[in-house]
C-alpha positions in Angstrom: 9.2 10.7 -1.2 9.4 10.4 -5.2 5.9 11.1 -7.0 4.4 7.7 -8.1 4.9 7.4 -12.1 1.2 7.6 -12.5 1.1 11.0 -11.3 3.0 12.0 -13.8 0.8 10.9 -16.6 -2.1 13.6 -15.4 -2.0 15.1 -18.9 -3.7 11.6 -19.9 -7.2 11.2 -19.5 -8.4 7.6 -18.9 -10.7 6.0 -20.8 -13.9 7.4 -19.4 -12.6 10.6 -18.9 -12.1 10.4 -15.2 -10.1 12.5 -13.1 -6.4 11.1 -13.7 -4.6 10.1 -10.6 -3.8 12.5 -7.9 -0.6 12.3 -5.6 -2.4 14.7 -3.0 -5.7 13.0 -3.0 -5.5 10.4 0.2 -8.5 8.1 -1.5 -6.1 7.7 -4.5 -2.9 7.1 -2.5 -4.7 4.6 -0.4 -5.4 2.2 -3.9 -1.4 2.6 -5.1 0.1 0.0 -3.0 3.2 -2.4 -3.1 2.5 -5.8 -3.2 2.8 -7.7 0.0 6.4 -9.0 -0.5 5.1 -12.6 -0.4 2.4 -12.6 -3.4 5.0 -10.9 -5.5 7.5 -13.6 -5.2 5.1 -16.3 -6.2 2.9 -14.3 -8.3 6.0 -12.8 -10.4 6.7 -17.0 -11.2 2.9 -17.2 -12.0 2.5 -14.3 -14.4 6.1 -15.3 -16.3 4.7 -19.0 -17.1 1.1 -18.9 -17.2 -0.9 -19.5 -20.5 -2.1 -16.6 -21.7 -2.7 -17.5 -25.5 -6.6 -17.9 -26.7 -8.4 -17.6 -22.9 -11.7 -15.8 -22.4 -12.9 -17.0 -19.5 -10.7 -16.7 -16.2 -10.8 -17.3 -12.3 -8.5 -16.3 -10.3 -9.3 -18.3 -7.0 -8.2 -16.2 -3.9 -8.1 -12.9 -5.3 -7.7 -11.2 -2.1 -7.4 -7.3 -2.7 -6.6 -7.5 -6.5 -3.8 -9.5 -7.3 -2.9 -11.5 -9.8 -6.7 -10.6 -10.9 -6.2 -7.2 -12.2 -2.5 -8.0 -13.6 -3.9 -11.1 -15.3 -7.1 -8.9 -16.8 -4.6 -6.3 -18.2 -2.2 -8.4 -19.6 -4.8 -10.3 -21.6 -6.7 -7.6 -22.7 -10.2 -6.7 -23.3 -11.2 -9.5 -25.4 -10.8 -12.0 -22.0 -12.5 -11.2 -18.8 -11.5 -12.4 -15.1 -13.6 -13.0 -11.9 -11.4 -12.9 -8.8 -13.0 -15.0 -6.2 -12.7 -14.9 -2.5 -14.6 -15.2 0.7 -12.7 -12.1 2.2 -15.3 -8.9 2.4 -13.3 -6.6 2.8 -10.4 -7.1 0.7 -13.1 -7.5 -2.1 -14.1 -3.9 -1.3 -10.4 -3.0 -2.0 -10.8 -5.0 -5.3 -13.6 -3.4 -6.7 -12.3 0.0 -5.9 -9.2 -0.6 -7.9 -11.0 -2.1 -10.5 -13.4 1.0 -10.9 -10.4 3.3 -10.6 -7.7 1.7 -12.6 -10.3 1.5 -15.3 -10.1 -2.1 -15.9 -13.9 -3.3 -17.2 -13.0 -6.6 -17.8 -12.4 -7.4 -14.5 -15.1 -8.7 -12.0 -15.7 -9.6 -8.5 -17.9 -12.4 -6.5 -17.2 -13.5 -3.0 -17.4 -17.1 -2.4 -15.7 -19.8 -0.8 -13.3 -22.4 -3.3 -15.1 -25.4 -2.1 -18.4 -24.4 -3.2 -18.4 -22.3 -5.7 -20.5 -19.5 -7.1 -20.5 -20.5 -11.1 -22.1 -22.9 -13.1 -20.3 -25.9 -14.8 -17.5 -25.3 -17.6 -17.7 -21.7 -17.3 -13.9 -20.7 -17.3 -10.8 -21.6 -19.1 -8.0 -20.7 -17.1 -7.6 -20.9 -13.0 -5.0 -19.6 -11.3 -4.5 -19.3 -7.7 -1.5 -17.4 -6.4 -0.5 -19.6 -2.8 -4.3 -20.2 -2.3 -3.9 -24.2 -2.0 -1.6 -23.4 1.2 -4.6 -21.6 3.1 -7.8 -23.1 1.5 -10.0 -24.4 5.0 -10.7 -27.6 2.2 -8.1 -27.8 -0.4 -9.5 -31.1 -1.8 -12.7 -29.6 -2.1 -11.1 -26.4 -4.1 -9.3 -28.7 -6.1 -12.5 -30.7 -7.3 -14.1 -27.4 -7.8 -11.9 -25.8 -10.1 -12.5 -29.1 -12.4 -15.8 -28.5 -12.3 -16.1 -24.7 -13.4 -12.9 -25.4 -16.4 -14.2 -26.7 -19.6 -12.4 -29.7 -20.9 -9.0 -29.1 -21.9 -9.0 -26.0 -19.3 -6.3 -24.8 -17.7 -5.7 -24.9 -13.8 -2.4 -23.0 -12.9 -0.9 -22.9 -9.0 2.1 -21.0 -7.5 3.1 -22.4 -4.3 5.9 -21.9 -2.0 7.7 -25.4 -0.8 9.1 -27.3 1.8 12.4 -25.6 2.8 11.0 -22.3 2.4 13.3 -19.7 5.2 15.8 -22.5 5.9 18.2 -20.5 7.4 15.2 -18.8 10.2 14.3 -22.4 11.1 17.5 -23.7 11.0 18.4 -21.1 13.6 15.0 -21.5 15.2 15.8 -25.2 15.6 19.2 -24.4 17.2 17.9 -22.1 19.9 15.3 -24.7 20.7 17.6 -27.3 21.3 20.3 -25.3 23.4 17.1 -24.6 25.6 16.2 -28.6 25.3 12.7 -28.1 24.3 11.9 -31.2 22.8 8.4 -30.3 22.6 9.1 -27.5 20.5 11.3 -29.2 18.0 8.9 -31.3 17.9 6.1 -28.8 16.9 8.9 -27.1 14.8 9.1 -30.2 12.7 5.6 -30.7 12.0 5.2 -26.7 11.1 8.0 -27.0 8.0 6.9 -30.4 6.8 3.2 -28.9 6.1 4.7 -27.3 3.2 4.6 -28.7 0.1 7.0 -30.5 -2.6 6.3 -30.5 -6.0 5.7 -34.6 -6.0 2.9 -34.1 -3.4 1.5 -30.9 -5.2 1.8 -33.3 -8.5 -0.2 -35.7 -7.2 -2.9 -33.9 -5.7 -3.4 -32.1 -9.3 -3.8 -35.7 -10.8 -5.8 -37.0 -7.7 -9.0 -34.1 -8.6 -8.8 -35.2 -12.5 -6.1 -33.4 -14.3 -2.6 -33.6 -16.3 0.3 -31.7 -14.8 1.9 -30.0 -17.9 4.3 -27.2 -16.9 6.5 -27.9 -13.7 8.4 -24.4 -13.3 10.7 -24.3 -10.3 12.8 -21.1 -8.5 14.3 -19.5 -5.6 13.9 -16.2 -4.1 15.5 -14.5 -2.0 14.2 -12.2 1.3 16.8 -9.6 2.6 16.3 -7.9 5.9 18.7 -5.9 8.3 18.8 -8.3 10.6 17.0 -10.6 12.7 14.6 -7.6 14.5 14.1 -6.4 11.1 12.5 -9.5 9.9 10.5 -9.9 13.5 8.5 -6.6 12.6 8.0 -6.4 9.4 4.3 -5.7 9.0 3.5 -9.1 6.6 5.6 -11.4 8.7 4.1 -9.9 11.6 0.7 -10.9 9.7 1.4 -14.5 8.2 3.9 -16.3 10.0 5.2 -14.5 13.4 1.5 -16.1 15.2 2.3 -19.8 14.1 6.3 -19.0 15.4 5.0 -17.8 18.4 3.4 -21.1 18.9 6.1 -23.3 18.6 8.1 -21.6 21.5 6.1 -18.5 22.6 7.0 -15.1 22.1 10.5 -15.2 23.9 11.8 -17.7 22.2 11.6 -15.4 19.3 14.1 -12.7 20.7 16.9 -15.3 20.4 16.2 -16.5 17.5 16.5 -13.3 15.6 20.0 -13.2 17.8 20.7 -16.6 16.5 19.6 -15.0 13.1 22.4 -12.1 13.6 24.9 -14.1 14.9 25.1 -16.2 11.5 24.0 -13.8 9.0 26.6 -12.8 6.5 28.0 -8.8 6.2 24.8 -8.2 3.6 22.4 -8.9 6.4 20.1 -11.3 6.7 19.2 -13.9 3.5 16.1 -16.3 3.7 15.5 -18.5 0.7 11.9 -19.1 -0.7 12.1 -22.3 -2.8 8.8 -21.7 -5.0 7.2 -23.5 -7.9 4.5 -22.9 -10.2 2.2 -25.8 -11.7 0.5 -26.0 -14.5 -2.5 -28.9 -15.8 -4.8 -29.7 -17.8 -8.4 -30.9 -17.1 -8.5 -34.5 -18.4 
């Protein structure tokens, strides 16, 4: 296993003269992580179109274990300062240690829930939220929420994955469900993709809680796995999506479809496309 890059750099004090990073040291390995495969691809579309010119005062709603929170407060520098926000207790912990470590003082943490939250009245100038409005328990309420806490003329900015995300896994879900003739769960299949959204609805929802939609950004990504197996245990999909699969069909459905999945894959492996978009507006 190579030697992270910041190992190399032990010859550079950080700013406070802590210890510099330590390869051997399991408390410092445990903070350098990859990114959950997921929040990179959205949060990579985020961080390439988001307004980063004269803010001070940002919320990153749904901060999670750090990210885009400490990417945004690094990339705007110390004269801004970010709050990441989440209800999550633990995954705050993991915040705050990074923050502390990484050095990054103009970063801070408050748990809290997006439909009520913890700030007073025009307090920010940029949200973001990196796929939060696809897992907020009141999405509406977030919405309303993050008009509140933006001064007017603030900035709300959303990455979201869309409808048609992993066409080709449903698509072979869809088949194996039909050879079997379960109605029902074609049925449920249905419902399941068309929860996602389309930049129309997400549009709409934006001008519904008081703003003006300004940057429409659109992409796809592109997942590679081995095969069909692969992609069954790979720890994030195991994590947010394999439970709601398993519910359409039940577990054994899920053996033939990553057979279906082989069976039609391509000599690179398997390919699932992630059609994702990131939204900017403006509170009105």
């Amino acid at each position: 296993m190579s030697v992270p890059p910041l190992a190399r750099l032990a010859s550079h004090p950080t700013v406070d003269r802590r210890p510099p990073f330590d390869a051997a040291d399991s408390r410092d390995v445990a903070l350098y992580d990859e990114l959950p495969l997921w929040s990179a691809l959205a949060g990579q579309l985020l961080l390439e179109h988001v307004t980063l010119a004269s803010r001070r005062s940002v919320l990153d709603l749904g901060c999670g274990t750090g990210f885009p929170l400490l990417e945004l407060a690094e990339r705007l520098g110390r004269g801004a300062h970010v709050v990441g926000l989440d209800p999550w207790a633990g995954a705050l912990v993991r915040a705050r240690s990074k923050i502390d470590r990484w050095c990054v003082p103009n970063a801070s943490i408050a748990r809290g829930n997006g439909a009520a939250m913890p700030f007073k009245d025009g307090v920010f100038d940029l949200v973001v939220s990196n796929l939060g409005l696809n897992n907020f328990e009141d999405a509406e309420g977030a919405l309303r929420e993050c008009r509140r806490v933006l001064q007017t003329g603030g900035i709300l900015g959303l990455s979201s994955n869309l409808v048609g995300h992993m066409r080709e896994l449903y698509a072979a879900f869809a088949r194996v469900l039909e050879a079997a003739g379960d109605r029902e769960g074609l049925e449920r299949l249905r419902r399941h993709e068309a929860h996602r959204a389309m930049v129309p609805s997400l549009g709409a929802r934006l001008e519904a809680a008081g703003f003006r939609v300004s940057v429409v950004r659109e992409c796809e990504a592109v997942m590679r796995f081995a095969g069909g197996e692969a992609l069954l245990q790979h720890h994030f999909i195991r994590l947010g999506f394999r439970p709601a699969w398993e519910e359409i069909a039940g577990e054994e459905s899920l053996g033939a479809v990553a057979a279906e999945l082989d069976r039609t894959a391509g000599e690179g492996g398997l390919r699932l496309t992630v059609p994702l978009a990131y939204l900017e507006a403006v509170r009105a």
